[in-house]
N, C-alpha and C positions, 0 to 999 in steps of 0.2 A: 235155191235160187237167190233169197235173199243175201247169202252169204258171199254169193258170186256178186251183185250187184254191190255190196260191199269194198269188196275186195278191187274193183272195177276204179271205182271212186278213189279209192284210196292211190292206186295206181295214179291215178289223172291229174288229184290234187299234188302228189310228188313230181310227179312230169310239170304241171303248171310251175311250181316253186324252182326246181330247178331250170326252167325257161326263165323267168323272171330274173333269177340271178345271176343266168348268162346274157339276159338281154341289161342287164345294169352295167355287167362287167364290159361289155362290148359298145355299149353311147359310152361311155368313157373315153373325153378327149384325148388327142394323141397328144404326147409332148411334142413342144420347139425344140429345132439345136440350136446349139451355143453359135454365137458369133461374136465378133471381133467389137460389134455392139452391142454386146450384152450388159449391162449395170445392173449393178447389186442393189436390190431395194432398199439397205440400210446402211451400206458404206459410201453407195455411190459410185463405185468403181467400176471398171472393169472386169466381171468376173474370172475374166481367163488369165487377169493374171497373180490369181491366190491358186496352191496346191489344195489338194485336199477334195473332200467329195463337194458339189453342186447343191442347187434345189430351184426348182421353179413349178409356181402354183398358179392355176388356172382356176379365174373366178367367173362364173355367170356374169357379173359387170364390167365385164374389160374383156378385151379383143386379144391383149399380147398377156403372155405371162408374167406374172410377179416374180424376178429372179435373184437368186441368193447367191453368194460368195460359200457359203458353206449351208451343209445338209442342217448343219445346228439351228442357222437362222431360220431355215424353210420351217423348220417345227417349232421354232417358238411363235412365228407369224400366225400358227395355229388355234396357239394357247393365249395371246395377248388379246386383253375386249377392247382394243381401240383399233385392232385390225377387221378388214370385211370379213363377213362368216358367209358369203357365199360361194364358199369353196366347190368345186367343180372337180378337181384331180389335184393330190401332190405329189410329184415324182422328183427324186434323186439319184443322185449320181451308183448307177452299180458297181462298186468297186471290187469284186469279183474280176467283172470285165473291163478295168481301167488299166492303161500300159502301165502307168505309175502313179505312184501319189501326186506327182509334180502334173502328169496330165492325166487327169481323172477320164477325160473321152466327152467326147459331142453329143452325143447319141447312143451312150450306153444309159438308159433312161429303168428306174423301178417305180411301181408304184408304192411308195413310201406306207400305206396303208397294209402291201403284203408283202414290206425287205424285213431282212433281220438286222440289226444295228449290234455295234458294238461300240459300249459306251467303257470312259475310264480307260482306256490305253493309253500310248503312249503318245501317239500321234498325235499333230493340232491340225485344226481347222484351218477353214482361208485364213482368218484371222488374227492367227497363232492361239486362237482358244480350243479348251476340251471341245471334242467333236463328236458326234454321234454316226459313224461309219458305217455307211446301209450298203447291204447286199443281195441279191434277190436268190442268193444258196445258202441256208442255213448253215451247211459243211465249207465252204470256205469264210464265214464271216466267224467259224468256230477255228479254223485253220489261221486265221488274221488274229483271233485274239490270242491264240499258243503263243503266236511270235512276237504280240506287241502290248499282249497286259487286257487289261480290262473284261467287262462279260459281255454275252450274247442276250439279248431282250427283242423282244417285237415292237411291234409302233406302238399297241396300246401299253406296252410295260416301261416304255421310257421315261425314268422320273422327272417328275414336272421342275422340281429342285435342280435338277442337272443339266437341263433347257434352260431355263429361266432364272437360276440362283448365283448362276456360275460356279459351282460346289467342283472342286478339280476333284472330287473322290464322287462316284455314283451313291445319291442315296435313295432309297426304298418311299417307292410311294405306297400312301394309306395302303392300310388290306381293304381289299371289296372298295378303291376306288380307282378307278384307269387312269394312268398317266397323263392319256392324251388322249384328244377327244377332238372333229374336227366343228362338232356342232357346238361346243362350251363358249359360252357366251360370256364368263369371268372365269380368274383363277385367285384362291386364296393364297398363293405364292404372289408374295411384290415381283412385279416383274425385274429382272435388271436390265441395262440400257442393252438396245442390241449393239451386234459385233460393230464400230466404228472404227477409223482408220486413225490413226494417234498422227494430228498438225505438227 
């Protein structure tokens, strides 16, 4: 009987965890689409009209989203301590499902916390910089990197060095320390200036 009563619990407490984890995933605000007024929160632009993937991040303190020219700024916005830490969602452009690099899509949106990137190809960014290329199918963001160079990484494996360094070759973050974090309140990488638009 005890064993049963055991086993009951054990039950309950997995069913409880797994509820919570679908109920975290599910308050997870929806993205915006892009529009014709969209600005880049570092360039200032327009974002519809750089190629390349997207990013726009949703804070508890603001109504509209924080949007990016490129998927690269959305994540270094993450890792900089002068930017807000009360991230709410960051989603990026899924380029799986984007007609092309020139138009990445409105509303092909991932949650950047569960795309796979490929960092070090050959592609650039809005900005003409290294770009971090999210995908929400690990099999096509490994199909993108056959054709265009670079590796496949997740969000917490993306080196902080290649966000933040501007290093045009991917480098290896500490062992036993995550790339990217969205709760990191400093980073011991200087940050470099974000993507701006050259006057």
């Amino acid at each position: 009987m005890r064993g049963l009563a055991f086993s009951v619990g054990i039950v309950a407490c997995l069913t409880l965890v797994g509820c919570n984890e679908r109920q975290a995933a599910e308050t997870l605000p929806p993205p915006h689409e892009l529009t014709q007024r969209t600005m880049g929160h570092y360039c200032g632009m327009n974002v519809l009209e750089h190629p390349g993937p997207k990013g726009q991040i949703l804070l508890a303190s603001r109504l509209e989203p924080v949007w990016f020219s490129s998927a690269r700024d959305a994540l270094s916005f993450t890792m900089l301590p002068e930017e807000p830490k009360d991230i709410r969602a960051i989603y990026v452009s899924d380029m799986g499902k984007a007609a092309t690099w020139e138009e990445p899509g409105a509303s092909n949106w991932v949650d950047a916390r569960r795309a796979s990137f490929v960092i070090g190809s050959r592609m650039k960014g809005g900005m003409g910089a290294d770009e971090a290329v999210p995908f929400s199918d690990r099999s096509a963001a490994e199909k993108f990197a056959s054709e265009n160079g670079g590796r496949v990484v997740a969000f917490a494996e993306v080196p902080k060095d290649y966000i933040l360094g501007g290093a045009a070759a991917p480098v290896a973050a500490e062992e036993g320390e995550p790339a990217l974090d969205d709760q990191q309140t400093g980073s011991p990488v200087t940050p470099a200036a974000p993507h701006t638009h050259p006057n």
